[in-house]
C-alpha positions, 0 to 999 in steps of 0.5 A: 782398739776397743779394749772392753776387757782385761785381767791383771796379775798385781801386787800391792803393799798389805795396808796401802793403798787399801782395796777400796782406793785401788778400786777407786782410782782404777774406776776413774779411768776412761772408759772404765765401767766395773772393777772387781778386785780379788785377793789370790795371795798374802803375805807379811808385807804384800797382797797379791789381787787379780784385777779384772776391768771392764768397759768400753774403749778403756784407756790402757795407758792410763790405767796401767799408769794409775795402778803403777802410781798407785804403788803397786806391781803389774806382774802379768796380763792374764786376759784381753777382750777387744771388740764389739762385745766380750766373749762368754 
């Protein structure tokens, strides 16, 4: 399957690991081309953020297992794109 698209519901702790990390190890994922990291909530000890990945044939395993190692929540898939291209 070529997973070209998918937005996750995640939680991370408020300082660690920063955004800017998260965002780092996410990219180092194959097959990921672009990251982009939103703040949807915050609280005294968490941040909720809307990840969205994309790329060509991403390594779903892989990329859940980094965020996860990252210490952070995957609460929900909210979107999957697959195929030749990605739906508009």
């Amino acid at each position: 399957m070529n997973l070209r698209r998918i937005l996750l519901d995640v939680d991370k702790g408020l300082n660690r690991p920063t955004l800017t990390e998260l965002a780092g190890s996410i990219e180092e994922v194959p097959g990921v081309e672009a990251v982009k990291i939103t703040v949807t909530e915050m609280d005294m000890e968490t941040m909720g953020t809307s990840i969205i990945v994309e790329g060509t044939n991403i390594n779903y395993n892989q990329l859940i297992k980094t965020i996860e190692e990252m210490g952070c929540a995957i609460h929900s898939i909210d979107e999957v794109a697959t195929g030749r291209h990605i739906i508009k």
